[in-house]
C-alpha positions as CSV (number, residue, x, y, z in Angstrom):
1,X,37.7,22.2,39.5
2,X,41.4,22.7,39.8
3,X,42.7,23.8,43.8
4,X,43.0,27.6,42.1
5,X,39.6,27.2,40.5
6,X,37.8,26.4,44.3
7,X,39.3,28.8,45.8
8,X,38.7,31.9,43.7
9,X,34.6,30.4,43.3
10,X,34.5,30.5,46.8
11,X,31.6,32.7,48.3
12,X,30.1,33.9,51.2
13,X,26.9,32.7,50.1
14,X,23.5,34.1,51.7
15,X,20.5,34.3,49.1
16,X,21.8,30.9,46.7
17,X,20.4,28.5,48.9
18,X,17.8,26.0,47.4
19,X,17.3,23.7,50.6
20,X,17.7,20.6,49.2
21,X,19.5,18.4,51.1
22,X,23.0,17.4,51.5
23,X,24.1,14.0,50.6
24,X,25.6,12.3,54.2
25,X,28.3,11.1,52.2
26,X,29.1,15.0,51.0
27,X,28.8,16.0,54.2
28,X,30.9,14.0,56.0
29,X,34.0,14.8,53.7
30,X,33.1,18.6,54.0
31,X,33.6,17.7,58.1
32,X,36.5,15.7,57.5
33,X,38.4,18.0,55.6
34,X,37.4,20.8,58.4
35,X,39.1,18.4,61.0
36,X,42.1,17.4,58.5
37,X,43.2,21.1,59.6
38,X,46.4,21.8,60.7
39,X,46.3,22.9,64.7
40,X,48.9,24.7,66.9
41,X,50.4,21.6,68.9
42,X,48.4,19.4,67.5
43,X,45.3,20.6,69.9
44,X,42.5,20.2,67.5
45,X,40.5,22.4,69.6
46,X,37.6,22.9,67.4
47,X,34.1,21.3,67.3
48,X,31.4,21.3,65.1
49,X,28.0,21.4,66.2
50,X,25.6,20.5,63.1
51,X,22.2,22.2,63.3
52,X,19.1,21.6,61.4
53,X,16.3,21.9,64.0
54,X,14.4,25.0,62.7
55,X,13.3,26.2,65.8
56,X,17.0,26.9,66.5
57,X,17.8,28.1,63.4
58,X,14.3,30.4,63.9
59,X,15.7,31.6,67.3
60,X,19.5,32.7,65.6
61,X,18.0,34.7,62.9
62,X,15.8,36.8,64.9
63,X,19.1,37.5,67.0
64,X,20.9,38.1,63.7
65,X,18.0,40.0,62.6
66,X,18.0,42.4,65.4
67,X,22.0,42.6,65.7
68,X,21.7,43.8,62.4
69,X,19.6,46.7,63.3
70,X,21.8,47.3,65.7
71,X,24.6,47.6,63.2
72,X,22.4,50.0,61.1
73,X,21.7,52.4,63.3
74,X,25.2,53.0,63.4
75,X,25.2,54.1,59.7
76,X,24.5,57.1,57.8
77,X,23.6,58.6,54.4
78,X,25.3,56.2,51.5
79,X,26.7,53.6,54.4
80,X,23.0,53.1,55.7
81,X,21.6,53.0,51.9
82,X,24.2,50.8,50.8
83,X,23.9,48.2,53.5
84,X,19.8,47.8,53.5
85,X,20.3,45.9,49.9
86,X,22.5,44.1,51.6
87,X,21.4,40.4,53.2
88,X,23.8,38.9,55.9
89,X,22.4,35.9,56.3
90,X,20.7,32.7,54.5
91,X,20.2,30.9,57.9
92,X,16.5,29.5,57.2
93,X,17.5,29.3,53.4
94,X,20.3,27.0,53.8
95,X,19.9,23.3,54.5
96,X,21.8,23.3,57.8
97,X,24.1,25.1,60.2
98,X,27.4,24.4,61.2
99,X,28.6,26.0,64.1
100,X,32.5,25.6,64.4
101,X,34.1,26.5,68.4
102,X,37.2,26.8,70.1
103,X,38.2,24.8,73.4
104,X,41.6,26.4,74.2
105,X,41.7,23.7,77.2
106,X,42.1,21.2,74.5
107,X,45.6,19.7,74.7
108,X,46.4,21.9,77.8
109,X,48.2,22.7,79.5
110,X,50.9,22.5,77.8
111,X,50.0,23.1,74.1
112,X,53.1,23.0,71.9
113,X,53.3,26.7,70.1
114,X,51.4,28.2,71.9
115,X,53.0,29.8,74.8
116,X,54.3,32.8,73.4
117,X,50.6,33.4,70.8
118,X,47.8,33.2,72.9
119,X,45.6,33.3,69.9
120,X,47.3,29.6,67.9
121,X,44.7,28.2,68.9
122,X,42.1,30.3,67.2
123,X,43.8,30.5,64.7
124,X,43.6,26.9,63.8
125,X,39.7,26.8,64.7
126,X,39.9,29.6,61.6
127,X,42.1,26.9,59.4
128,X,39.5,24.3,60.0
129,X,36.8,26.5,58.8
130,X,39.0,27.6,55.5
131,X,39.5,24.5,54.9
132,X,35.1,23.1,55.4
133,X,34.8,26.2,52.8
134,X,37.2,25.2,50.4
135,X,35.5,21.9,50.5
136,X,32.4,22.5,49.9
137,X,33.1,24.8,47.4
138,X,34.5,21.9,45.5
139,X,31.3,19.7,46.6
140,X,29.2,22.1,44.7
141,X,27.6,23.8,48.4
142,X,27.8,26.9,49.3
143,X,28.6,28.6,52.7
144,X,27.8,31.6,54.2
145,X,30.0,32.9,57.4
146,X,27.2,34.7,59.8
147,X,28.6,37.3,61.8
148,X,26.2,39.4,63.4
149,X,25.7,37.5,66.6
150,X,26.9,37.5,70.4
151,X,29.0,35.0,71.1
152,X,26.8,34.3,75.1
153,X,23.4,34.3,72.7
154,X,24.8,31.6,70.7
155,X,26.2,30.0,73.2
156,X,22.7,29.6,75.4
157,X,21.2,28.6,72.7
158,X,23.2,25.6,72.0
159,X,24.4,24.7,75.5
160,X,27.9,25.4,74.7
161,X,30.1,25.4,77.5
162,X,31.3,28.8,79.0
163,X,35.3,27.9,78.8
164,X,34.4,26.9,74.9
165,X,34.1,29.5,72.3
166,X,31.8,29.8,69.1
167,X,33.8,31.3,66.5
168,X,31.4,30.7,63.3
169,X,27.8,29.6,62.3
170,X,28.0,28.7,59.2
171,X,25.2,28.2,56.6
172,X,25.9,25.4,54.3
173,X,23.7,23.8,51.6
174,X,23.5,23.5,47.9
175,X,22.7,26.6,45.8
176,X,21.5,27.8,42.6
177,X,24.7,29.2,41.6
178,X,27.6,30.8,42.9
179,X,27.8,34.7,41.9
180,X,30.9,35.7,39.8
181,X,31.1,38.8,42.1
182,X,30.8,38.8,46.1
183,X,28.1,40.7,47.3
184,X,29.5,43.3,49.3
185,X,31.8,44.2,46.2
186,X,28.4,44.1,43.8
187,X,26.3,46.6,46.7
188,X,29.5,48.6,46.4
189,X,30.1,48.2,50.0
190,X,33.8,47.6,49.4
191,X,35.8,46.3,46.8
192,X,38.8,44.0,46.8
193,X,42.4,45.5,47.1
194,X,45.0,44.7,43.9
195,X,48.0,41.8,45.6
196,X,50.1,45.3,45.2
197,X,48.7,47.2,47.9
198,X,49.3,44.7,50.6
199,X,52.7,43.2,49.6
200,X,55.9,44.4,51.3
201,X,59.0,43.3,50.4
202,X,61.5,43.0,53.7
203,X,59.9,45.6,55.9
204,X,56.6,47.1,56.6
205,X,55.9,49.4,54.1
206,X,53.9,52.3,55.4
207,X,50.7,53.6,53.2
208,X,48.0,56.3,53.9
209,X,44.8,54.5,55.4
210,X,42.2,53.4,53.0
């Protein structure tokens, strides 16, 4: 596939998962084009903690499962019928977990870009993970981003540090297929916004909310 071709295949995957296992080889150029990133002053302050233990990945989804209750007990009428169809993770499915974090002491204290954006850093941790997506995209894996967590659970749960941050688990294995259409736009959660609607041309352009 072309660079244009990866990155409008790319999914958030959650039921395409088959389980079979990842080629080391494969994996280790997913990792390596996470960590070939570009980072605020050079920091680099991500890690990537690989997870296939399935008493761990057991543990996450019941927190994901009941964070997800959490989140539909907020909802209503359509909202609440339109997001039951809807699965949010594949964390057993998948092969393995990677879960990406943020260390903003790394390269501190004086982290070159940084001084006047707090949030460089995580930003780059974000980079790194667009660019583990894009790559396995390419690989033929699929990746699903799962959200529904609190950030202290994970953290016991896989002795992360309290100063370090885990921005992503991220379920990655090969799939059946990728869909032409991503989930949330298929359930009709939400659908995707034409270029036109976001693009402003010298200034900020107000529009009525959406």
């Amino acid at each position: 596939m072309s660079f244009y071709d990866v990155l409008h295949r790319r999914r958030d995957t959650r039921g395409e998962f088959t389980g079979a296992p990842i080629p080391p080889d494969v994996l280790r150029r997913v990792l390596s084009a996470a960590h070939a990133a570009p980072s605020v002053g050079l920091s680099q302050p991500w890690d990537f903690i690989v997870v296939r233990d399935e008493h761990t990945r057991r543990a996450f989804r019941d927190h994901v499962q009941a964070e997800r209750s959490v989140f539909a007990s907020e909802l209503d009428g359509e909202r609440a019928e339109t997001f039951a169809r809807i699965k949010v993770e594949g964390i057993l499915e998948s092969t393995l977990g990677v879960v990406v974090t943020y260390d903003p002491e790394r390269g501190a204290p004086a982290v070159l870009g940084r001084h006047a954006i707090a949030d460089a850093g995580l930003y780059s941790v974000c980079l790194a993970i667009q660019n583990l997506w894009l790559a396995a995209t390419a690989e033929g894996l699929g990746v699903g981003w799962v959200s529904f967590y609190r950030e202290d659970e994970l953290r016991r749960l896989l002795d992360i540090p309290p100063a370090v941050r885990p921005v992503a688990w991220l379920c990655v294995g090969p799939v059946d297929a990728l869909p032409d259409t991503p989930d949330l736009e298929r359930h009709g959660w939400r659908n995707r916004l034409p270029l036109e609607d976001v693009l402003h041309q010298e200034r900020y352009t107000r529009r009525s909310s959406r």
